[in-house]
N, C-alpha and C positions, 0 to 999 in steps of 0.2 A: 218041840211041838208048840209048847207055849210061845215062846216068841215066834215064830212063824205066823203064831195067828195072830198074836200083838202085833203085828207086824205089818198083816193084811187089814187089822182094822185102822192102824194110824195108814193106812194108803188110803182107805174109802174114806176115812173123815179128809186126807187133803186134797182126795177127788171132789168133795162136796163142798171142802171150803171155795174151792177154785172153779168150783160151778158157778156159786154164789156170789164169786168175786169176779166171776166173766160177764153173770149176767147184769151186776152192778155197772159194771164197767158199759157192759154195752148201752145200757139207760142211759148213762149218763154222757157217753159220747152222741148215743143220737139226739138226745135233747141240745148238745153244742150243735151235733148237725143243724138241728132243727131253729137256733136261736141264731145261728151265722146267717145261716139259708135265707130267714126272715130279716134278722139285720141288716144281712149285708142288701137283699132289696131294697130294703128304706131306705138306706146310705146310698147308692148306687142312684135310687130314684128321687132322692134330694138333691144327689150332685147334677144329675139332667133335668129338673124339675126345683130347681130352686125358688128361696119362696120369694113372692114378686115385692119388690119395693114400694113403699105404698107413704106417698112424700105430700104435699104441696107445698104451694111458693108464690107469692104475694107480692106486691110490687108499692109502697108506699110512696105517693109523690105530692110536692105543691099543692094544695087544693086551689089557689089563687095565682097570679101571675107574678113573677120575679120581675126584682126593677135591674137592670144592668146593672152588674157593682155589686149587686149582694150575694152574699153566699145563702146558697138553699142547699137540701139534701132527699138522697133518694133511698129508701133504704131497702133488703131486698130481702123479706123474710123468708125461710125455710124449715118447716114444721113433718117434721119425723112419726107421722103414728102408724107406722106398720112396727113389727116384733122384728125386725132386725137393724141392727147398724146402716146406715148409709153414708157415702163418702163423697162430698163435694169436690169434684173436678173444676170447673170454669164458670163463668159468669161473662155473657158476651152484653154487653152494652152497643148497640147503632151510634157508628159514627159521628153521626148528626148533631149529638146527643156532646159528645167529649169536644165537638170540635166550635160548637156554641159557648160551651160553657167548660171553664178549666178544674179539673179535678184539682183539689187540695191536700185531701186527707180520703185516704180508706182503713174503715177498721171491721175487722181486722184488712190486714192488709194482704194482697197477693203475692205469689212469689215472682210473677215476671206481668207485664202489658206488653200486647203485641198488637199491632193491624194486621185483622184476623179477614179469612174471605167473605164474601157475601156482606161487606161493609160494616163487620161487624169489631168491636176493640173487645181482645180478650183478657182477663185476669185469671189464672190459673193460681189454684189451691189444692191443697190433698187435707182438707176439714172433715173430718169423721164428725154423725150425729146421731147418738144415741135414741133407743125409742121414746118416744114420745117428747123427746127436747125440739129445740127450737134455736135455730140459729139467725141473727139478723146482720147482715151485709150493710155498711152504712156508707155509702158516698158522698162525700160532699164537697159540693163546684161552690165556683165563684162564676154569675152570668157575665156574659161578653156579650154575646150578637142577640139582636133583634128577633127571636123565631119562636114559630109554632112548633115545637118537637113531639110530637108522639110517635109510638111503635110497639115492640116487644121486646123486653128481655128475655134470652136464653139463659136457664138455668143446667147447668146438667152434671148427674153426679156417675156414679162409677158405669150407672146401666142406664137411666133413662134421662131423659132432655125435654124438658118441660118449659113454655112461653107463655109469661106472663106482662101485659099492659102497661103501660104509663103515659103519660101525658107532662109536659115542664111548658108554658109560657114565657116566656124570658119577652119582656115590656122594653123598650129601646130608651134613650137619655129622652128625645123630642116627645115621646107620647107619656113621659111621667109630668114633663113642663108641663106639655098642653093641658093632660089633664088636671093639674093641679094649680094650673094659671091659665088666663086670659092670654097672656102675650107666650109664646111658646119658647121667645127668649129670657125669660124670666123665670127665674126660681123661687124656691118657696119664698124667701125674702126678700124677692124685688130684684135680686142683682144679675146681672146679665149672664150667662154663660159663656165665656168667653172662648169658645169650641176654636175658630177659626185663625186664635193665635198663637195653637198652636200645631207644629210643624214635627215631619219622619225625619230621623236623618241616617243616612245610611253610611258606613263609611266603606269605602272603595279601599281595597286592599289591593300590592302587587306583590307578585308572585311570579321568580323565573318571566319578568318583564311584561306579563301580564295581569289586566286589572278584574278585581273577582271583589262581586259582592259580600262584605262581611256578615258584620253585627249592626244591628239596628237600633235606635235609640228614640228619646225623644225630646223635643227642646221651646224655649217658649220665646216669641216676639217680644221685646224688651224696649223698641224703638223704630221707629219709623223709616228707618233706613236701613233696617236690617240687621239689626246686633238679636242675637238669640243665645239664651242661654240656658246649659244643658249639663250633663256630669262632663267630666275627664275622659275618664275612662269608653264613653261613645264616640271622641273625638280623636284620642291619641294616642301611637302606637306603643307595641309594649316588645319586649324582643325578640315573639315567633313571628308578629305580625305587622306589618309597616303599614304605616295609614301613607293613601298616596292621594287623595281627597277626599272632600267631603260633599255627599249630594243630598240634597233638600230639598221635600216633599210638603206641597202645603197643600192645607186640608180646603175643600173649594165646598164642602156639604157634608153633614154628619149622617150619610147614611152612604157617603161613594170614598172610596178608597182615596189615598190624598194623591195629589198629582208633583211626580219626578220633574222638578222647573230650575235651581239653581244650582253652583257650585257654592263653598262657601269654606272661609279660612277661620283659623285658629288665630285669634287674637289676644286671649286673655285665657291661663290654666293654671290650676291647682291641683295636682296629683293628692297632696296630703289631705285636703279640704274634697278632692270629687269633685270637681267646678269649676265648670270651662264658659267661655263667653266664644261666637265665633259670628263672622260677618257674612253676609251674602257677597260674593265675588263678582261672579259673571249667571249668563245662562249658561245651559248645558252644553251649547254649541261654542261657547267660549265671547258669545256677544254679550256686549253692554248690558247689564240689568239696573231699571231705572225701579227697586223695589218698591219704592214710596205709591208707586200707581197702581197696588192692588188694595191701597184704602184702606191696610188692616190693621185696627185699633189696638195700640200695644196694648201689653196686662199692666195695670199702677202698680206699683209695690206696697205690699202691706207693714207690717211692723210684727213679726213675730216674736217679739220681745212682748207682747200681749197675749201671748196666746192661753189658755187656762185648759186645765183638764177636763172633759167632756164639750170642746169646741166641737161643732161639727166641719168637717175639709173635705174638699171636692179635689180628687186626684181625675186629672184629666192626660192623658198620652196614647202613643201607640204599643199595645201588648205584645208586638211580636210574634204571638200565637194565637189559635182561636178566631182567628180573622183578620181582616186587612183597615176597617173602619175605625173610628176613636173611639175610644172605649169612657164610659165615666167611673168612674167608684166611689162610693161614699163612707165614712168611717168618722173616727171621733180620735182628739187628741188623747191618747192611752197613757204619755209620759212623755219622761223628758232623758237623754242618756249625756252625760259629761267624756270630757275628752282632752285631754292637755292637749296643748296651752287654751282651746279654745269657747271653754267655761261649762258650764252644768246647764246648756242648752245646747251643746253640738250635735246633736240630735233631736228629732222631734218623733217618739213613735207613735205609731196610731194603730187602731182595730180592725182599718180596713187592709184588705188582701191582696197586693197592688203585682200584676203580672209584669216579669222583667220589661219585657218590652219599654214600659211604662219610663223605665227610668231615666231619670232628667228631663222628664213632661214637668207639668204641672199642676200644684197643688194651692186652691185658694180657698178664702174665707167667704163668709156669709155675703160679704161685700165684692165679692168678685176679684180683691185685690190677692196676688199672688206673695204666699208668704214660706211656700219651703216647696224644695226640690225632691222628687223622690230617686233615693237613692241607694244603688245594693250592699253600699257601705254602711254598717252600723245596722246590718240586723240582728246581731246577736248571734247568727246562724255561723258555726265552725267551717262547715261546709257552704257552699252554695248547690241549691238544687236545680241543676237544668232539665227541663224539659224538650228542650231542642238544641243541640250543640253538635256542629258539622265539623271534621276536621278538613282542612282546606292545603295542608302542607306537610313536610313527611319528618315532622319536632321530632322523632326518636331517632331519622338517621338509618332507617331499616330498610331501605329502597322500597317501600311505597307508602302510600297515602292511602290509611283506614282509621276504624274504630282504636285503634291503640295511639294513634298521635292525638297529641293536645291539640283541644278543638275551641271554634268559635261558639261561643256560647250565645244563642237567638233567643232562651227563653229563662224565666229563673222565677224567686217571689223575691218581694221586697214589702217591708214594713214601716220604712223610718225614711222620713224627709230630713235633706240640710237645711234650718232654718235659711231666711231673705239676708237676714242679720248676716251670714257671714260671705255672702256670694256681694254686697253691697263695695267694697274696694275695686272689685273688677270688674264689675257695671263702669262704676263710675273711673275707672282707666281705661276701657276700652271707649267708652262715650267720647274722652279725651283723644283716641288715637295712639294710647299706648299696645304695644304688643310685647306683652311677658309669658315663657311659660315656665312653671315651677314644676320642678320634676325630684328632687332633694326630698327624702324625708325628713322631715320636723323633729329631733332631738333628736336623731338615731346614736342611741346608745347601747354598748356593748358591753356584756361581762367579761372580765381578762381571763383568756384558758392557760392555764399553767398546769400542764399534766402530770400528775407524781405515780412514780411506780417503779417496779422494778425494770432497769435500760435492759432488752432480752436478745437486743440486735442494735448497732451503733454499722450505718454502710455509707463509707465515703467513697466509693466507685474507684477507687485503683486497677481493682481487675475485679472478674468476675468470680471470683470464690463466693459468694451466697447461692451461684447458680441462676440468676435473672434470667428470664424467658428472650431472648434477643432473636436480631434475624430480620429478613428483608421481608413485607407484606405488600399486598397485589396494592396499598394506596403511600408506600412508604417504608420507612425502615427504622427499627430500633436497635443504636449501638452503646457500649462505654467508650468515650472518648474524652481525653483529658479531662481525667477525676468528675466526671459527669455520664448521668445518664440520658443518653437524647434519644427522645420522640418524637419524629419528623414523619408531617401529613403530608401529602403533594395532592391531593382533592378538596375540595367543600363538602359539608354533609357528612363528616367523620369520625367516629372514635376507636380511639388505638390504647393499649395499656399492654405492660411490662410487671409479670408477676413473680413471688418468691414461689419457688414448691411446698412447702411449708402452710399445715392449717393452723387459723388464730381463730379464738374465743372473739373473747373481751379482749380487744386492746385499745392503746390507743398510740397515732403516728405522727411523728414532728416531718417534716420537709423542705428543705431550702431552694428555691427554685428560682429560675428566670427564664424568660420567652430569650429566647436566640434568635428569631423572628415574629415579629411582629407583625400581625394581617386585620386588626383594632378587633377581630371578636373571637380571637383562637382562646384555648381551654385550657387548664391543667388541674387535676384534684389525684383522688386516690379512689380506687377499686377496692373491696371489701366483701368477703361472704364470698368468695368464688367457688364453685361447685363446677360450673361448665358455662358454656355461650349459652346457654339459656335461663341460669339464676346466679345473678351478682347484683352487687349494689354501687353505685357511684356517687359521691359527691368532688361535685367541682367549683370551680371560680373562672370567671369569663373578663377579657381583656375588656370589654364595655358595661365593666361594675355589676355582673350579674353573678349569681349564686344559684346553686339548684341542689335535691339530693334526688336522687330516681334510682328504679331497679328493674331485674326483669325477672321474672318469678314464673315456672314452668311457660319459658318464651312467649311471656306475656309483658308487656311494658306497664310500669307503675312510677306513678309521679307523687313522688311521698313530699317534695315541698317542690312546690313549683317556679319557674325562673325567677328570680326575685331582685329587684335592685335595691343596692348597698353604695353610697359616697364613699364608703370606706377601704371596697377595693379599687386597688391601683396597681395597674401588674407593667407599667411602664420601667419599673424598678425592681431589682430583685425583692423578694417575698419570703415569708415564714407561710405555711399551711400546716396546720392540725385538724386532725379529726379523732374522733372514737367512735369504735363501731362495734355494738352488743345487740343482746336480746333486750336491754333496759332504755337503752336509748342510741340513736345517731347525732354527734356533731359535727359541725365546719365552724374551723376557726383560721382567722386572716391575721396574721403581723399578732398575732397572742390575745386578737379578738374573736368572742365569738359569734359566729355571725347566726346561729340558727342550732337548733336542736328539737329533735323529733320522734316518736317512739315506734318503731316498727316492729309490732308483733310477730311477724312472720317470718322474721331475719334468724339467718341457719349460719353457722360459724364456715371457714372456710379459708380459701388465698387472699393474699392481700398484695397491692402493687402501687405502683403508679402509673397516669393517664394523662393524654394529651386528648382536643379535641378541636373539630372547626366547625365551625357554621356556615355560613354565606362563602368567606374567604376559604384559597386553599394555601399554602405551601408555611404553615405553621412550625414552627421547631423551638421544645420545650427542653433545659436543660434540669438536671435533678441531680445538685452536688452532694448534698447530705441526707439520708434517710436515717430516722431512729425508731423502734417500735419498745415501746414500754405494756409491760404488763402489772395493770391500773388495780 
């Protein structure tokens, strides 16, 4: 009896606990009801209701007018006071605007430029801006053309697109004379502008027997009959591109486009110097041209061996870009850069900002007299930066002609002139009637490559026991034939290679080779890095003394050193070739020279072979008697 009623009362205390504990519970669930319910609105109604971006954006430009030549800047501020983040999308600039004046520098900088619609140039960014910060966009050109530019810049970040104002003046060469002289031919110091001697030259390229405008250049009347002189490199061909003349544009007014009048030859060049001299030939129709009858006053030569640090120099030519008219630039002697054999003035650098075009125009002094060339040689720059570069021909060999072949380069910067001082022997040879052109590098010398390592492969082609990739291909065929391996092209435009199955690291390969036939520009190097037809790497050697290493990386083409000429190959005779090919570096070595070495970060281990190739010519045939591969 006692416990039965112990019994009933521990039930009613755990009836009462569990009252207690339902009704706790259910408090406390409806209060989550209640705190989701409420939550989850505001969250739900934040996400459809976001809070609005609350930005402005400012446009800071010139207050006063830019003189042609100098650099100005526009800067484009963006000011964050709303309570959330915002994230800079694009920045469209009006055409008008980039194509007056040439950008130089942006900081920061965008990830791509594009010609956007509505004539507008875009720079896309993904800039986040915290609240209440402040971000400023800084541009800055170098003036080109004569204009009044105003309009709007588009700002726009992740949600809204906001246009804000500007204004740039850009003053022309004639209204800074006029306004700062009496005679409009006269500059600050009296001496004449010598506008009108100088000349465009264009060079005329062929191509599969047709002729196609190149690269454009620019060059300076020297003498009365027609001698001009301008860089090398705007005159002469190099191995993708064959100069097949020269046409010449002279300037008739500094505010009209110059006018297409002569042909005009190579009389005097210096590849290692930059500097060429060339004559007026005929007109365009191939008639007599009596140049001496357009009365235009050469430039005198100055004495750049005077020159002093803060001289001021007037670079005069055509840019190439930006527009079709002469362009002036003003700047100040910044330095001076040395150069074996050709002293601690073979350069001349200066401050001002000289657009490729410009180069082999002209550069004078206070006196009008012409004392350095500008030239894209000796800027200091590793790369060169184009701004406009067309490719005109199909350098990879991929059956067509795009953005992956090596291209004509129309635009660039350039900072450094060749002094007068060293263009002065071929003046004065061409004056004469001499015609030389120097194409030879000046000391070319080389380190001896003598590879050590462990030999991990020794193949002198008896038979095919390593396994070599052989077999007939739709432009040719790869066999062993007497203790050789031969690579035989039967087209132009080709590359062919013959690989081990076998992946290498780090190695590096000796080669004994000879052409079997000879077509003066067929190919042989080695293959490296193979993965598939779409990522391997080549270095080769070319029957007309060029060199190159290239690759193609997710079947993309890359030109890791570009064709390059060497006096020192001669493939008229049999040959030694070495390479090494890592993550540390790529070499080519000829006869136990080495010709070149280069570092390719992006290089992935893989097959290695040997490779024939042709260019222009077809029916090449490369023998390969000895292969060695050591590991280095």
């Amino acid at each position: 009896m006692y416990n039965e009623s112990l019994q009933v009362q521990d039930n009613k205390k755990n009836r009462r606990k569990w009252l207690i504990g339902c009704g706790s519970a259910l408090l406390v669930f409806s209060c989550i009801l209640i705190f989701i319910f409420i939550g989850g609105y505001a969250g739900i109604k934040a996400l459809l209701n976001p809070a609005e971006e609350v930005w402005n954006a400012s446009v800071i430009s010139p207050v006063s007018s830019v003189i042609a030549g100098d650099s100005f800047q526009v800067t484009v501020s963006i000011e964050n006071s709303g309570s959330q983040n915002i994230v800079l999308r694009e920045i469209e600039l009006p055409n008008e605007l980039v194509t007056n004046a040439l950008v130089t520098e942006i900081s920061p900088t965008g990830d791509s430029e594009q010609y956007g619609e509505m004539g507008m140039t875009t720079y896309r960014y993904d800039l986040e801006i915290a609240p209440a910060g402040r971000e400023n966009i800084v541009f800055t050109f170098t003036a080109l053309n004569n204009s009044d530019i105003r309009g709007n810049i588009a700002i726009k970040t992740k949600a809204t697109t906001k246009n804000a104002g500007f204004r740039v003046v850009i003053t022309s060469m004639s209204d800074v004379v006029a306004a700062e002289t009496e005679d409009v031919n006269e500059v600050v110091t009296g001496a004449s502008i010598p506008y009108q001697s100088v000349v465009k030259i264009t060079a005329l390229i062929e191509i599969d027997g047709e002729l196609f405008e190149g690269w454009t250049g620019s060059g300076t009347i020297i003498s009365s009959d027609g001698l001009i002189l301008t860089n090398a490199h705007v005159v002469l061909s190099d191995r993708v591109y064959k100069v097949a003349d020269l046409m010449v544009a002279i300037t008739e007014a500094q505010d009209s486009p110059p006018a297409d009048r002569y042909l005009a030859d190579v009389v005097q060049a210096d590849e290692n110097l930059d500097l060429a001299v060339i004559k007026i030939r005929s007109k365009l129709d191939g008639s007599f041209a009596n140049f001496s009858d357009l009365n235009i006053t050469p430039v005198p030569l100055g004495d750049s061996e005077t020159l002093q640090l803060g001289d001021v120099i007037t670079i005069l030519g055509y840019p190439g870009i930006g527009g079709e008219t002469i362009t002036l630039t003003r700047g100040e002697v910044s330095g001076f850069t040395p150069q074996s054999p050709y002293g601690n003035r073979a350069f001349i650098k200066t401050s001002a900002t000289i657009a490729g075009g410009n180069s082999g125009g002209l550069a004078v002094n206070d006196n009008g007299q012409i004392i350095g060339i500008p030239t894209r040689l000796g800027t200091g720059n590793e790369e060169d930066i184009y701004v406009d570069c067309r490719p005109l021909a199909d350098t990879n060999r991929d059956g067509a002609i795009d953005d992956s072949d090596m291209c004509v380069s129309t635009g660039g910067f350039i900072n450094a002139l060749r002094p007068i001082s060293l263009a002065l022997p071929l003046i004065e040879s061409a004056k004469a009637g001499e015609v030389e052109i120097i194409i030879e590098e000046v000391s070319e010398v080389h380190e001896e490559y003598q590879p050590e390592g462990e030999v991990i492969l020794v193949e002198d082609f008896i038979d095919n026991r390593n396994d070599w990739a052989l077999g007939d291909f739709e432009d040719g065929w790869i066999d062993i034939q007497d203790g050789e391996l031969v690579i035989t092209i039967n087209s132009g435009s080709y590359v062919q290679w013959s690989s081990l199955p076998e992946n290498y690291s780090e190695i590096a390969m000796l080669a004994e080779v000879q052409l079997l036939n000879q077509v003066s520009d067929g190919e042989a190097g080695f293959v490296c890095g193979y993965q598939d037809n779409e990522n391997f790497t080549i270095l080769e050697v070319s029957e007309d003394s060029y060199y190159t290493i290239w690759k193609y990386q997710d079947d993309e083409y890359i030109s890791l050193v570009d064709w390059t000429y060497s006096e020192a190959i001669d493939l008229s005779q049999p040959f030694t070739l070495g390479a090494y090919c890592g993550s540390d570096s790529l070499g080519l070595a000829f006869n136990d020279m080495l010709l070149i070495e280069v570092v390719d970060p992006g290089y992935s281990p893989g097959a290695v072979g040997l490779m024939a190739g042709t260019w222009d010519n077809p029916d090449v045939s490369v023998g390969f008697d000895k292969f060695i591969i050591l590991n280095p």
